[in-house]
Residue, then its C-alpha position, 0 to 999 in steps of 0.5 A: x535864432x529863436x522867435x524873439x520879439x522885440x517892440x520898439x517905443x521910439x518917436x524919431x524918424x529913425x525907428x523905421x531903421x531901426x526896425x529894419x537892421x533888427x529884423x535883418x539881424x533875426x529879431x521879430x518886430x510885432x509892433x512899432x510904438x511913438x508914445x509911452x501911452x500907446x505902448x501901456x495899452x497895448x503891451x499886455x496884447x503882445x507880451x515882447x521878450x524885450x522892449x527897446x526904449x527911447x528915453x525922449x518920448x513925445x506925450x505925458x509918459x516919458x522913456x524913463x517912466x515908462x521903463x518903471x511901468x515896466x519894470x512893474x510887469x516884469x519886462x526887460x527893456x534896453x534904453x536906446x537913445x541919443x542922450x549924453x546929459x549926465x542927469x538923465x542917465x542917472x535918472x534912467x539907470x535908476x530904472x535897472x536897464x537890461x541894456x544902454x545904446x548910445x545912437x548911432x550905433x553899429x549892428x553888432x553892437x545893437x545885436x551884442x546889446x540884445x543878446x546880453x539883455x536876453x541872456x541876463x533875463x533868461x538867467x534870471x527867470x532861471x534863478x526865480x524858478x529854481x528859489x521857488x522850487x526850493x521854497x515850496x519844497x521847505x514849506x511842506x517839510x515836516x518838522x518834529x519837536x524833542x526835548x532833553x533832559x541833561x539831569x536825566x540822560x532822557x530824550x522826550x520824543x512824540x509820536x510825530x518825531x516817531x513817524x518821521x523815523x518810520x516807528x512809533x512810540x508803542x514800537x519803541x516802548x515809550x516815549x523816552x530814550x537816552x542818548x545813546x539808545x537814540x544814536x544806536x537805534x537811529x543814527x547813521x554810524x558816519x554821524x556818531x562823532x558829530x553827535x558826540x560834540x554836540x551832546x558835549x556843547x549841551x552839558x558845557x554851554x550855558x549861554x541863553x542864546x546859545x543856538x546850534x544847527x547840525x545836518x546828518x543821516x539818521x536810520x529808520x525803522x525799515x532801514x532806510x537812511x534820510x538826511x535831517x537838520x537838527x536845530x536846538x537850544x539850551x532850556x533854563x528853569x524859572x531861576x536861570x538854571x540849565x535843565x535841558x535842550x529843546x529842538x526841531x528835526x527837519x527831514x530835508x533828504x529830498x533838498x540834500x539829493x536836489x542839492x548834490x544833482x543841483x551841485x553836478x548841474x552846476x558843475x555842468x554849467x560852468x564847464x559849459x560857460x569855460x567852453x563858450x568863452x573858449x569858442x568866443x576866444x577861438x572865433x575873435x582870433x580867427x577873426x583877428x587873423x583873417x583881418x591880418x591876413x586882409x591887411x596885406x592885400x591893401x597898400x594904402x597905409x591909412x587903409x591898413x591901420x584900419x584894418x589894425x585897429x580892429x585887428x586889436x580890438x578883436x584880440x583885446x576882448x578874445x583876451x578876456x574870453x581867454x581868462x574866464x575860460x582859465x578861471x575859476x570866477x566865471x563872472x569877474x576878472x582879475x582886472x589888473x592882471x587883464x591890463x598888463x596883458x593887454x598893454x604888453x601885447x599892443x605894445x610889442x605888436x606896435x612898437x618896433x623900437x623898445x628904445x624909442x617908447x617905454x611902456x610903464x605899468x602900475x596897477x593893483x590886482x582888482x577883481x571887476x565884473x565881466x560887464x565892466x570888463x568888456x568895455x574897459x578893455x576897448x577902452x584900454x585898447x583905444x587909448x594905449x593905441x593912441x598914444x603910440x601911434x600919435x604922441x611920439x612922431x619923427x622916432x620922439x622918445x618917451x614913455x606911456x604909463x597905465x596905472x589902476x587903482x581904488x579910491x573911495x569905493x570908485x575905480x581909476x584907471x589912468x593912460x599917460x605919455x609924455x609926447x607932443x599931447x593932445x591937440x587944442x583945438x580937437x574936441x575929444x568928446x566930439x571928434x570923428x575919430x572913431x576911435x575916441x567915439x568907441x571910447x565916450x560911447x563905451x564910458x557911458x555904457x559903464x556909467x563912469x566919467x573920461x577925463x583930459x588933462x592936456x599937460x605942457x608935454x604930454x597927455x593924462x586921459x583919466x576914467x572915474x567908475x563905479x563897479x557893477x553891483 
């Protein structure tokens, strides 16, 4: 792992932890800070690849405020805190965080959470890099000016438009030239039917907004081919009447090589991306598989369970890496086709008698960000798992149902069983199931709502989110 330095601004007693599981991970702590005012004065001094914020600081700067100073100088930070109240982390997402932990939290999951953030920022710096090239490189193109004269069958050229040719006027005997002597002396062959059409819309439109682009080869006078943009407009007389076109030609050779190298990198890079998420996939199975294989070595059944549960969760995330390494869209997943995989395969791994439970499907075919989906998926996982292992004691029948659908810009996803329901007197939002915490811990990474509604017979566990943008 690279020399990441990461700077904590936490006041809590915590921080020491923290910043210990962080360097044991890999990670570089340089500096350790209590107060947003400390970590504004020196910040500049050190310059982190990334900040981890707690939102509650003491002093006038709170964790959020100090996330928009940030955000100012361009540094990517991950709010790590304690906080449920829905306010505060409307506030806080506001701010754009490259990450959100809920403490406590797991090792892996700090490490997952920082790789994320890292990449993300990476990919961005990438992107701006890449606009900012192109940018410049059209900003010093040149652009050469023409006219044309429908009545006349005459184009007017300058001795501009001629260098960019590679000519000049004197050498091309003036500065007028009829169509077809512009398409013979300088127009690649592969380009004469599309000039054809154009020259067709110049004596058939004549609509004052009428504008049109076209990109083509164009032959200079030495013989070497480049490639222009043509941009042109019908022009009118003083009483309406049409008496020509008028445009710009924009040599753009360099942008359409950068272009069919940027496609091949491109290219590269998504085949690079599939055979990442097929290596993940590869090493979620086998770490489902070695816990499998663990397994059978415990006789204490709570133990095994255990062991199962992860199992599970392994696989349920090895199963989206799986579906990005077969498609196309390499940021979103067919999210409904996700679930039915899902919940199929926990359901044959855990119910031994189809008769006993029914597994019931409804879900539209969504297509939800790879952000989301992550945690979606555990949170299916956990739920589906929970049904069937505790709403149908002493061999009960019934049945569980999952239904996905969109409503108002918002995405529903509801788990239902018919069993015993949820007991009353358990605080699912406050419970030692680590189980139901992964869940209210993964509802607020997603920005989204958990609801419960503990029927007569039965349960109905309701998630209310917002697709990342």
């Amino acid at each position: 792992m690279r020399n990441v330095q990461i700077v904590l601004v936490d006041g809590n007693i915590e921080t020491k932890d923290i910043k210990n599981t962080l360097e044991s991970i890999g990670f570089n702590v340089p500096a350790v800070f209590s107060t947003g005012e400390e970590a504004l004065e020196k910040i500049f001094d050190i310059r982190p690849d990334l900040v981890l914020i707690d939102i509650s600081l003491p002093g006038e700067i709170d964790g959020i405020e100090l996330a928009h100073k940030f955000k100012e100088m361009e540094i990517p930070f991950i709010f790590s805190t304690s906080h449920y109240d829905g306010p505060i982390i409307s506030r806080a997402m506001k701010t754009q965080p490259y990450g959100y932990l809920v403490k406590p939290y797991e090792k892996i999951e700090l490490k997952i959470v920082i790789e994320m953030a890292l990449y993300k920022k990476n990919a961005e710096n990438k992107l701006i890099w890449t606009k900012n090239r192109l940018q410049i490189g059209m900003d010093m193109a040149k652009m050469v000016y023409w006219e044309y004269d429908t009545e006349k069958d005459l184009f007017t050229f300058d001795d501009q438009f001629y260098a960019l040719y590679g000519t000049s006027a004197e050498e091309e005997g003036g500065n007028l030239l009829s169509a077809n002597e512009y398409i013979e002396r300088f127009v690649d062959p592969s380009a004469y039917e599309l000039m054809e059409l154009e020259l067709k819309k110049t004596f058939e439109v004549n609509d004052p907004d009428f504008i049109s682009t076209v990109r083509h080869w164009i032959i200079r006078g030495g013989g070497e081919r480049r490639f222009i943009i043509v941009r042109f407009r019908i022009m009118f007389d003083r009483n309406g009447q049409k008496i020509g076109t008028m445009g710009v030609n924009q040599d753009i050779t360099e942008q359409k090589v950068a272009e069919d190298a940027l496609a091949k990198s491109l290219d590269e890079k998504n085949i690079l991306l599939k055979e990442i998420h097929h290596r993940v996939k590869n090493n979620l199975m086998i770490m489902s598989s070695l816990l499998n294989l663990q397994s059978r070595q415990i006789k204490d059944q709570d133990a095994r369970e255990v062991f199962k549960e992860s199992q599970n969760r392994a696989k349920s995330m090895a199963l989206i890496h799986e579906r990005l390494y077969l498609s196309t869209d390499l940021k979103k997943i067919d999210f409904g086709e996700y679930i039915r995989s899902l919940a199929t395969d926990l359901y044959h791994s855990m119910v031994s008698d189809p008769n006993q439970i029914k597994l019931q499907i409804d879900v539209e075919d969504l297509k939800i960000d790879i952000n989301t989906v992550v945690p979606m998926g555990l949170i299916v996982n956990e739920l589906v798992t929970n049904s069937i292992k505790y709403a149908f004691p002493d061999n009960k029948k019934g049945y569980i149902n999952i239904g996905l659908y969109k409503q108002n810009e918002k995405i529903i996803l509801r788990v239902i069983d018919n069993g015993v329901g949820f007991p009353e007197d358990l605080d699912y939002k406050n419970t030692n199931s680590l189980g139901l915490q992964l869940v209210n811990n993964l509802i607020i990474q997603i920005n989204g709502e958990l609801e419960l509604d503990k029927k007569n017979q039965g349960t109905v566990f309701t998630i209310i989110f917002e697709e990342a943008e």
